[in-house]
mmCIF file of the N, C-alpha and C atoms, coordinates in Angstrom:
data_MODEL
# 
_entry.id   MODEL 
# 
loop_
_atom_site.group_PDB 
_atom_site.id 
_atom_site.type_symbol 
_atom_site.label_atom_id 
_atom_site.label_alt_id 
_atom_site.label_comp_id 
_atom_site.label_asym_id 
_atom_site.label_entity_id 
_atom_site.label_seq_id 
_atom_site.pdbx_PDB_ins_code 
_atom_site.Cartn_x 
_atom_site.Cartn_y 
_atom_site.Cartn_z 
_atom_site.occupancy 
_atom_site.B_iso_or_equiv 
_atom_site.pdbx_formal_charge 
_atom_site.auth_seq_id 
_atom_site.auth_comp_id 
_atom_site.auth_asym_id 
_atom_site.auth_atom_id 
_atom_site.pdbx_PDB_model_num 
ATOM 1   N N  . UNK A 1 1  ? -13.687 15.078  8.287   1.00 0.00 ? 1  UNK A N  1 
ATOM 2   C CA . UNK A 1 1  ? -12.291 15.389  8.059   1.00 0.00 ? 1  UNK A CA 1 
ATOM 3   C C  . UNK A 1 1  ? -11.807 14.581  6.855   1.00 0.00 ? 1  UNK A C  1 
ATOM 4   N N  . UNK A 1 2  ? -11.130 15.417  5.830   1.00 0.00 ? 2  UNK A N  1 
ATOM 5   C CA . UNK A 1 2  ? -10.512 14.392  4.672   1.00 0.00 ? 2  UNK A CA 1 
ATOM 6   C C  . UNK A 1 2  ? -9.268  13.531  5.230   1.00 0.00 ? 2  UNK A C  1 
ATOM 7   N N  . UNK A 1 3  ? -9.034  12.466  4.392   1.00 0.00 ? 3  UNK A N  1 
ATOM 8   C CA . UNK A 1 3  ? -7.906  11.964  4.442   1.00 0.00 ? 3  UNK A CA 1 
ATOM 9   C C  . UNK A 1 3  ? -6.733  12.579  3.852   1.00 0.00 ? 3  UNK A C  1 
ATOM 10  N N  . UNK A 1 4  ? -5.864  12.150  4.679   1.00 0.00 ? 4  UNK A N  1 
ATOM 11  C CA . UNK A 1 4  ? -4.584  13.193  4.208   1.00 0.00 ? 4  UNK A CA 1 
ATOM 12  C C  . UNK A 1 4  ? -3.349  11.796  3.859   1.00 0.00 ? 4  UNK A C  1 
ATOM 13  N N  . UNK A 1 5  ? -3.015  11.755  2.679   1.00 0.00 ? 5  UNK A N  1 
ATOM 14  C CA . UNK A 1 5  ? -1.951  10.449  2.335   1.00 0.00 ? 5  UNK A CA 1 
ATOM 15  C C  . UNK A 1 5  ? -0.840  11.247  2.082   1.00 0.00 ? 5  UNK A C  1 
ATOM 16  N N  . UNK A 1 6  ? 0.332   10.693  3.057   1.00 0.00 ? 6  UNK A N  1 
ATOM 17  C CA . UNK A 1 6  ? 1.752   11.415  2.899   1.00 0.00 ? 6  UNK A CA 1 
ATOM 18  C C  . UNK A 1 6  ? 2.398   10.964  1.458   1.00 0.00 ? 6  UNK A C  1 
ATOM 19  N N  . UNK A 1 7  ? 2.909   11.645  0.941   1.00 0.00 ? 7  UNK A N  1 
ATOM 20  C CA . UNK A 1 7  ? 3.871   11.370  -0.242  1.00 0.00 ? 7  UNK A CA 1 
ATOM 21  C C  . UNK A 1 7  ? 5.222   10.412  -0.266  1.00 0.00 ? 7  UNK A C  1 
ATOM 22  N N  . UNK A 1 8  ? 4.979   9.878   -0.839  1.00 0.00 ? 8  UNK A N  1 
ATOM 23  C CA . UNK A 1 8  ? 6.307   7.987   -0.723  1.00 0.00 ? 8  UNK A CA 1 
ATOM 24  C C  . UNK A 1 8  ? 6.646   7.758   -1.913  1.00 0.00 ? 8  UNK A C  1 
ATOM 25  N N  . UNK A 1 9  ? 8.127   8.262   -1.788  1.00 0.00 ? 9  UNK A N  1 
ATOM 26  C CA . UNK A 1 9  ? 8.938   7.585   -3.191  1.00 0.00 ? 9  UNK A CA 1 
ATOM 27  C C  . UNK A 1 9  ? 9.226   6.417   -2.984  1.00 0.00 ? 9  UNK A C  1 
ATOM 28  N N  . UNK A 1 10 ? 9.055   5.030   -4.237  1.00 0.00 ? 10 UNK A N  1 
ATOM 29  C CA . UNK A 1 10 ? 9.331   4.096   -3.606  1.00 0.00 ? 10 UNK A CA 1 
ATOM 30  C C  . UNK A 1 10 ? 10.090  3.523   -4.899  1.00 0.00 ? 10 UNK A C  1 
ATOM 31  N N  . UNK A 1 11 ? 11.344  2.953   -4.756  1.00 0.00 ? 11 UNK A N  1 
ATOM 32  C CA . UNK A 1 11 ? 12.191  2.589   -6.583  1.00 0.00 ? 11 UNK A CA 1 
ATOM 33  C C  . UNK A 1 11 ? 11.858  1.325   -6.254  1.00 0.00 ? 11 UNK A C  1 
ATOM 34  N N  . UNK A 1 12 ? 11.278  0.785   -7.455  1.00 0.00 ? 12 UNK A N  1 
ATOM 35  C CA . UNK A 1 12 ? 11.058  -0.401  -8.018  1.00 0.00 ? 12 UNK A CA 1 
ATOM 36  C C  . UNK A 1 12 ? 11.704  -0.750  -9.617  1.00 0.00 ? 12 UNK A C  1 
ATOM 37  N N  . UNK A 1 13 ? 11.767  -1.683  -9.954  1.00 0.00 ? 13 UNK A N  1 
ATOM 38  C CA . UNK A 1 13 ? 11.874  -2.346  -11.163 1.00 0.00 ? 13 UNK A CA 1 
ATOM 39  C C  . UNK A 1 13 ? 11.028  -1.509  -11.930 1.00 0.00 ? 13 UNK A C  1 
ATOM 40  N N  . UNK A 1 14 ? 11.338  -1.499  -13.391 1.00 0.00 ? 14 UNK A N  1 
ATOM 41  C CA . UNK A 1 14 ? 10.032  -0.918  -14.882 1.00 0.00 ? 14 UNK A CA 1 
ATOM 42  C C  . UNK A 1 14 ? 9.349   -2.396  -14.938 1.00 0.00 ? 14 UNK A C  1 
ATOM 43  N N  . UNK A 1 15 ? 10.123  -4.222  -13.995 1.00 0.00 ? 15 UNK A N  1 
ATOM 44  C CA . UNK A 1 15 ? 8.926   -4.883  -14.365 1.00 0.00 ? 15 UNK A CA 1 
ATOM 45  C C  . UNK A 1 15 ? 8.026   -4.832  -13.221 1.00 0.00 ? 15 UNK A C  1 
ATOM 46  N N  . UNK A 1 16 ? 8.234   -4.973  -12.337 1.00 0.00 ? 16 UNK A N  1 
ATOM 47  C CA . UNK A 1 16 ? 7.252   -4.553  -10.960 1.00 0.00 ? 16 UNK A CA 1 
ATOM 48  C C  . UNK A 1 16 ? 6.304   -3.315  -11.643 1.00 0.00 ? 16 UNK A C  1 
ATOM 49  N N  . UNK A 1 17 ? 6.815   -2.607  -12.132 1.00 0.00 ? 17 UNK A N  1 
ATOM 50  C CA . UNK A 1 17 ? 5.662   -1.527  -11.871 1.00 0.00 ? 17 UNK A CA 1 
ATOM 51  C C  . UNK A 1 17 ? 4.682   -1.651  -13.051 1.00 0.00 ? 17 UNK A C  1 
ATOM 52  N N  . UNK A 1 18 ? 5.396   -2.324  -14.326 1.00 0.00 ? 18 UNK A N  1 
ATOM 53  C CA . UNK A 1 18 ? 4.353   -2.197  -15.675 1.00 0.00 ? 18 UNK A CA 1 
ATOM 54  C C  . UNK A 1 18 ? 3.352   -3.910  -14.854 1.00 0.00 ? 18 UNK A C  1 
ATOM 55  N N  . UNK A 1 19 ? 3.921   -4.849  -14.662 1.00 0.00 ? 19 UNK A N  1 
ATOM 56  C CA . UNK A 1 19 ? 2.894   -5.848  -13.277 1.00 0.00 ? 19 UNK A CA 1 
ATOM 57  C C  . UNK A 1 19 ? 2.016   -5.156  -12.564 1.00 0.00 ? 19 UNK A C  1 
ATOM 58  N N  . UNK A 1 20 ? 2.485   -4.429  -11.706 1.00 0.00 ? 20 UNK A N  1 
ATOM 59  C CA . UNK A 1 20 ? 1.126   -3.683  -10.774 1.00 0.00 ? 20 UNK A CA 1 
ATOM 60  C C  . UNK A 1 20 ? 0.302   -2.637  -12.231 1.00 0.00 ? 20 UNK A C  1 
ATOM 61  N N  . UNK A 1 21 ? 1.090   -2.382  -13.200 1.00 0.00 ? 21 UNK A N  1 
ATOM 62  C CA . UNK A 1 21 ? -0.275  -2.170  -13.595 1.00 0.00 ? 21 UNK A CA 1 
ATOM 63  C C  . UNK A 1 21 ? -1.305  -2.416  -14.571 1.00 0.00 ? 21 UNK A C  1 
ATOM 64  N N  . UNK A 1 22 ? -1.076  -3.654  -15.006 1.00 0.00 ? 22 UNK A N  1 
ATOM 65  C CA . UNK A 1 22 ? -1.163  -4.621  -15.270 1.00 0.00 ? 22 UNK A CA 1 
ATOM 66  C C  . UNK A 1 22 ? -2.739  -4.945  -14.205 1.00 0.00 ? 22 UNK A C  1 
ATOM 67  N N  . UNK A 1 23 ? -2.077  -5.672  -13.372 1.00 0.00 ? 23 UNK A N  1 
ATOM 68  C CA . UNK A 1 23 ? -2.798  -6.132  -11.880 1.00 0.00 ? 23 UNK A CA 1 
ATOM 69  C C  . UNK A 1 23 ? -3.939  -4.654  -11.545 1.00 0.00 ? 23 UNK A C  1 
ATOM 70  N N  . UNK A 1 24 ? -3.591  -3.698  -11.740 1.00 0.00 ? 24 UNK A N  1 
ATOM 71  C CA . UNK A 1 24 ? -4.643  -2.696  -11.432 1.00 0.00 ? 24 UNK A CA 1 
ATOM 72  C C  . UNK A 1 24 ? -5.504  -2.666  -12.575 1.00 0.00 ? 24 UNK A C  1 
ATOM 73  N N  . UNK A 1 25 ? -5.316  -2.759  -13.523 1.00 0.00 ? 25 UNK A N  1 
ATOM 74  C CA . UNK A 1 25 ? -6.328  -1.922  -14.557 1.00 0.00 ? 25 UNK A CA 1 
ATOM 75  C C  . UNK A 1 25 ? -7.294  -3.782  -14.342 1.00 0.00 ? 25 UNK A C  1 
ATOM 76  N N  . UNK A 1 26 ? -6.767  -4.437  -14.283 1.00 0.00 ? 26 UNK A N  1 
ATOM 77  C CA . UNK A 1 26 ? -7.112  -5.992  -14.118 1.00 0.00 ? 26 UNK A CA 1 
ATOM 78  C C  . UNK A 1 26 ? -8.507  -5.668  -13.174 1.00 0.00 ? 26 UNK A C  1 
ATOM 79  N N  . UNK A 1 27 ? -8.100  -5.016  -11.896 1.00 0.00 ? 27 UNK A N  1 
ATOM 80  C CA . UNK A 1 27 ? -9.007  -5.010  -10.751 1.00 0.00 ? 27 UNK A CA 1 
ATOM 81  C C  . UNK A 1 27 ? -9.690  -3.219  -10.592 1.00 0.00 ? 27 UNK A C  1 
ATOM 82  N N  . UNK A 1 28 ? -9.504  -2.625  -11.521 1.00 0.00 ? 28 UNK A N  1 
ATOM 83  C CA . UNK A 1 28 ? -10.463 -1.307  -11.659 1.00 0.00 ? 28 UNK A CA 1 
ATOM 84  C C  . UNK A 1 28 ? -10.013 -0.390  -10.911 1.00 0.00 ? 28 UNK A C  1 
ATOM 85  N N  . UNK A 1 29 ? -8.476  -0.468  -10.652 1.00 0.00 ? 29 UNK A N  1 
ATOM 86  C CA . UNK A 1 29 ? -7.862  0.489   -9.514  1.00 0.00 ? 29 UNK A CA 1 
ATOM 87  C C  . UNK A 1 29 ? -6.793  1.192   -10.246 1.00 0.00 ? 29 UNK A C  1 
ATOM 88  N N  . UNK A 1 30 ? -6.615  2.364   -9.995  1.00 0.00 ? 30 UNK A N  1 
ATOM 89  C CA . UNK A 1 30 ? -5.045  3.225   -10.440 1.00 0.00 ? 30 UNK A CA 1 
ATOM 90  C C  . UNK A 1 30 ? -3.852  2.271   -9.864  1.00 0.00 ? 30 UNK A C  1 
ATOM 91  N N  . UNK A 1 31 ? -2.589  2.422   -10.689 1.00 0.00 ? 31 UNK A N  1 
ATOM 92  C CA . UNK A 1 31 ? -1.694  1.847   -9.836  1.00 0.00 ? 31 UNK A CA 1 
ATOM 93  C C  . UNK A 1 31 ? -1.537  1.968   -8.438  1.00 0.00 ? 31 UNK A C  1 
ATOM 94  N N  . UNK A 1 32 ? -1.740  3.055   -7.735  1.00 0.00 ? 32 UNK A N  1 
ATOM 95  C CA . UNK A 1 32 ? -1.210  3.597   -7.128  1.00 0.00 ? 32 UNK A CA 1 
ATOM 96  C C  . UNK A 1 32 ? -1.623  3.034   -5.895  1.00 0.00 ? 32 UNK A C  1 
ATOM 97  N N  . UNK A 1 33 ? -3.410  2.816   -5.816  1.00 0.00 ? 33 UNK A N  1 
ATOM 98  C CA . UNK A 1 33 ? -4.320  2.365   -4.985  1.00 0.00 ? 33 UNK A CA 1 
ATOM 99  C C  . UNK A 1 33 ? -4.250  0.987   -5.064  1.00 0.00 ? 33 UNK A C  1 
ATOM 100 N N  . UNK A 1 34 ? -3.380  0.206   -5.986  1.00 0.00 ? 34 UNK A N  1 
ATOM 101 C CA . UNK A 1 34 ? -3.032  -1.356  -5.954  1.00 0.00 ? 34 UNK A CA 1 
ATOM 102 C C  . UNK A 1 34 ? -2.013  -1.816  -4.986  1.00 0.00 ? 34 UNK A C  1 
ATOM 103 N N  . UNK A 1 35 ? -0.950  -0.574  -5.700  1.00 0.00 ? 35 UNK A N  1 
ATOM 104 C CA . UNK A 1 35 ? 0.152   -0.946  -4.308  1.00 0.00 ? 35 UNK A CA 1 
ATOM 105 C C  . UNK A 1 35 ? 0.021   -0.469  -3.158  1.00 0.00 ? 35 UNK A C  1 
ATOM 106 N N  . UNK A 1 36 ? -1.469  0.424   -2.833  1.00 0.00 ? 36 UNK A N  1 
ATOM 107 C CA . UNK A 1 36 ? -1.832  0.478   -1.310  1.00 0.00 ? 36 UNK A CA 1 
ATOM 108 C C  . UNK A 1 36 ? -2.465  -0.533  -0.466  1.00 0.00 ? 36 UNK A C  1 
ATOM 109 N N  . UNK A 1 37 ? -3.492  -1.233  -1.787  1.00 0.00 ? 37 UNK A N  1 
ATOM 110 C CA . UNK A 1 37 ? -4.188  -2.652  -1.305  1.00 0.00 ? 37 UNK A CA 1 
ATOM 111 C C  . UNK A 1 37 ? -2.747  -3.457  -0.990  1.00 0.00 ? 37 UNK A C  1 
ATOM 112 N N  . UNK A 1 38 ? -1.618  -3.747  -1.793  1.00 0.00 ? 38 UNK A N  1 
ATOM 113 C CA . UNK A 1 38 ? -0.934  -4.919  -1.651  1.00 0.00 ? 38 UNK A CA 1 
ATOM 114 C C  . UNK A 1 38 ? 0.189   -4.456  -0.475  1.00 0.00 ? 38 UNK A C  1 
ATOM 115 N N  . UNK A 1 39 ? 0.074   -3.357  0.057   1.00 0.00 ? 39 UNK A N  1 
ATOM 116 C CA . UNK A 1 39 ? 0.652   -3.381  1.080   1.00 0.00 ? 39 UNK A CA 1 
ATOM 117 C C  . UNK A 1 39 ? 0.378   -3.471  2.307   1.00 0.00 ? 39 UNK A C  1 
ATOM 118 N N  . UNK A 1 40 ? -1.355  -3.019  2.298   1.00 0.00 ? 40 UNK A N  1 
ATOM 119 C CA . UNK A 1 40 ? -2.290  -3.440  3.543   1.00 0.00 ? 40 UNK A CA 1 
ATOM 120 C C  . UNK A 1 40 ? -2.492  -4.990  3.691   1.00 0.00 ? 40 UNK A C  1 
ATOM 121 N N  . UNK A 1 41 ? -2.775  -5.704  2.594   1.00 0.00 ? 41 UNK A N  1 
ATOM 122 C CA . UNK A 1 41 ? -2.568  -7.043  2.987   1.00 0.00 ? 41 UNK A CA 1 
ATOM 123 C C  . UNK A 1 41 ? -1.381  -7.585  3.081   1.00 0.00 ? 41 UNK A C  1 
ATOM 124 N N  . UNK A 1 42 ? -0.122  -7.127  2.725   1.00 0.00 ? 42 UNK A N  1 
ATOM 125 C CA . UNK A 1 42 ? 1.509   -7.788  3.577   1.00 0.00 ? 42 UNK A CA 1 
ATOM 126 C C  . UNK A 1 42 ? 1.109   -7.009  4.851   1.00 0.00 ? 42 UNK A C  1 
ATOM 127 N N  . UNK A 1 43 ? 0.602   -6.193  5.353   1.00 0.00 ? 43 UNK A N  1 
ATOM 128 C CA . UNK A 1 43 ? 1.012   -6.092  6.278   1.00 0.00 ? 43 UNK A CA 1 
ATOM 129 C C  . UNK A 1 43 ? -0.454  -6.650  7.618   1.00 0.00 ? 43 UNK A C  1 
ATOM 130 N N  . UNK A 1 44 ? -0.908  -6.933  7.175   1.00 0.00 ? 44 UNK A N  1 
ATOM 131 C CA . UNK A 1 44 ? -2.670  -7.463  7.783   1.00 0.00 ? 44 UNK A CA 1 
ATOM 132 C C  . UNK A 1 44 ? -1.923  -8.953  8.022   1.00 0.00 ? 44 UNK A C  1 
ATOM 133 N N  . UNK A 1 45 ? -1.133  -9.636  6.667   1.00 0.00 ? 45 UNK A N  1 
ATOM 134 C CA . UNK A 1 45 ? -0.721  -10.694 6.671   1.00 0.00 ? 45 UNK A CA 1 
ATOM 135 C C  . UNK A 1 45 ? 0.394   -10.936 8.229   1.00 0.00 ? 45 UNK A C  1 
ATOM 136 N N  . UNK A 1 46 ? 1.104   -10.014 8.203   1.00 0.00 ? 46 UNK A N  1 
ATOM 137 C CA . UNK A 1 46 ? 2.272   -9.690  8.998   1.00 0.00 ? 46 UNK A CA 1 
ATOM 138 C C  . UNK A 1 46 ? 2.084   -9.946  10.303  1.00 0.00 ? 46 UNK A C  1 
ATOM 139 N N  . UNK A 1 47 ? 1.082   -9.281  10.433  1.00 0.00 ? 47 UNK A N  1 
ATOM 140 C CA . UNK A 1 47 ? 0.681   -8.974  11.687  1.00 0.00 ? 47 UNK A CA 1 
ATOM 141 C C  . UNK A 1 47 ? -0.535  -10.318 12.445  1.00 0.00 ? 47 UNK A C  1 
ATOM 142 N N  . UNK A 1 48 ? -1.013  -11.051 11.675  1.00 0.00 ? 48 UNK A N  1 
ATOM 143 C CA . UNK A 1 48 ? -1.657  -12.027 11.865  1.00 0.00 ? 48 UNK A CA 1 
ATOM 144 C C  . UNK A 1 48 ? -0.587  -12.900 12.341  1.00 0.00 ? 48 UNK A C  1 
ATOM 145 N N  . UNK A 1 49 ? 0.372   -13.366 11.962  1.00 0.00 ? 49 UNK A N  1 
ATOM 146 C CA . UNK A 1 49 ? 1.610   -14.275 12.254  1.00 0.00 ? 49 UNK A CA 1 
ATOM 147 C C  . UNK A 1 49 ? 2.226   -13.474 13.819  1.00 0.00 ? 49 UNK A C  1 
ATOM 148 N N  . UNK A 1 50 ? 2.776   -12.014 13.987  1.00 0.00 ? 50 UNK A N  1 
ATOM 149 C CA . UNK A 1 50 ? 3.890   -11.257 14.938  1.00 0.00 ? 50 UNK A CA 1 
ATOM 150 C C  . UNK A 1 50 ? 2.888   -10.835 15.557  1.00 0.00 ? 50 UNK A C  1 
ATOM 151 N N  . UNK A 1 51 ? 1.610   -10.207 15.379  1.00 0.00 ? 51 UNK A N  1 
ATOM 152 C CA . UNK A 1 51 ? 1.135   -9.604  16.674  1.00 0.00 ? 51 UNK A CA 1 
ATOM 153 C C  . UNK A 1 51 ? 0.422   -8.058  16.135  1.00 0.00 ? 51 UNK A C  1 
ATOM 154 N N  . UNK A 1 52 ? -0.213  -7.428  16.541  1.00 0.00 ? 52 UNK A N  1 
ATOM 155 C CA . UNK A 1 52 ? -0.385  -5.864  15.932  1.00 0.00 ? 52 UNK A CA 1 
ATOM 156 C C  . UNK A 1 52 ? 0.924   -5.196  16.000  1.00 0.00 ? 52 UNK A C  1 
ATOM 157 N N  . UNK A 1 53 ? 1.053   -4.384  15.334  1.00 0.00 ? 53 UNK A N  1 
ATOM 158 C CA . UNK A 1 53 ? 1.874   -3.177  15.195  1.00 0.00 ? 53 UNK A CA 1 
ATOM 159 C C  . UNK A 1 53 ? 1.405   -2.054  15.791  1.00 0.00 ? 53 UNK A C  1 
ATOM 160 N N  . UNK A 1 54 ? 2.065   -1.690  16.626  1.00 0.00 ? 54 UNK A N  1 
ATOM 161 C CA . UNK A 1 54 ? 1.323   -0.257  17.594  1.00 0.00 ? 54 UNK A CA 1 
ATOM 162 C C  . UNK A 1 54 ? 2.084   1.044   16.584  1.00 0.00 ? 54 UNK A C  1 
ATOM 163 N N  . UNK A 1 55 ? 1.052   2.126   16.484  1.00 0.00 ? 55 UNK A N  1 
ATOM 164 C CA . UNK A 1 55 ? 1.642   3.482   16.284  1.00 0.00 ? 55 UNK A CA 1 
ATOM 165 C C  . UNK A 1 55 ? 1.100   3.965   17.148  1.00 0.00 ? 55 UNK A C  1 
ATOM 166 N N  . UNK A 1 56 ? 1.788   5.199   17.158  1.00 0.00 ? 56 UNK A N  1 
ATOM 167 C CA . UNK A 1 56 ? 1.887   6.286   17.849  1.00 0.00 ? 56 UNK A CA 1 
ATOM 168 C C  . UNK A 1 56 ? 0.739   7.407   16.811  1.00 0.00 ? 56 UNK A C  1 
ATOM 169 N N  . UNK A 1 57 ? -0.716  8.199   17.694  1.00 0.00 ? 57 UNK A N  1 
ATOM 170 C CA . UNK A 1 57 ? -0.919  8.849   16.551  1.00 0.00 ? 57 UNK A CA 1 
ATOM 171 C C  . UNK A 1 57 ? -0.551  10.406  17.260  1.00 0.00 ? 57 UNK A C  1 
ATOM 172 N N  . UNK A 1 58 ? -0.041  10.816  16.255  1.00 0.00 ? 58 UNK A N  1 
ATOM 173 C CA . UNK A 1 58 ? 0.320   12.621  16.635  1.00 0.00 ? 58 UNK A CA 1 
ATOM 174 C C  . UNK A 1 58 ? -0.911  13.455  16.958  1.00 0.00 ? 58 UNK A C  1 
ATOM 175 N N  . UNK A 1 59 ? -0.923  13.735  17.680  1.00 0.00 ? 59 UNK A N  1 
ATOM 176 C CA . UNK A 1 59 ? -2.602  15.055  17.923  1.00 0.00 ? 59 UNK A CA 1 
ATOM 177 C C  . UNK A 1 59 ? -1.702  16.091  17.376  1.00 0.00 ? 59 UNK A C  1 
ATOM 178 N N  . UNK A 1 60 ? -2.923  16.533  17.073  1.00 0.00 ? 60 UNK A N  1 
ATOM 179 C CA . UNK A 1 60 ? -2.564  18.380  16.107  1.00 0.00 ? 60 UNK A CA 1 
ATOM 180 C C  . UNK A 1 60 ? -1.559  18.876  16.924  1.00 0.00 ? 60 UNK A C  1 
# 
């Protein structure tokens, strides 16, 4: 089964974003897949401190 990534507008700064990409081309990644790494680790981080985060997964 492919992965399916929902679509996320997210407004940032022109300096945040020319930084991440910056920081991506740095580490061999599209922007896009940088601010997916840097949000899996805030939130890996997060959750190490509060506890897991439960979801809910939808069946078809």
């Amino acid at each position: 089964m492919a992965n399916y990534y929902s679509p996320f507008s997210l407004r940032v700064s022109e300096e945040i974003i020319e930084k991440m990409k910056r920081i991506a081309a740095a580490n061999h990644r599209s922007a896009n897949k940088e601010m997916e790494v840097a949000l899996e680790r805030y939130i890996a981080a997060y959750e190490r401190e509060n506890g897991m985060i439960a979801i809910k997964k939808e069946e078809p």
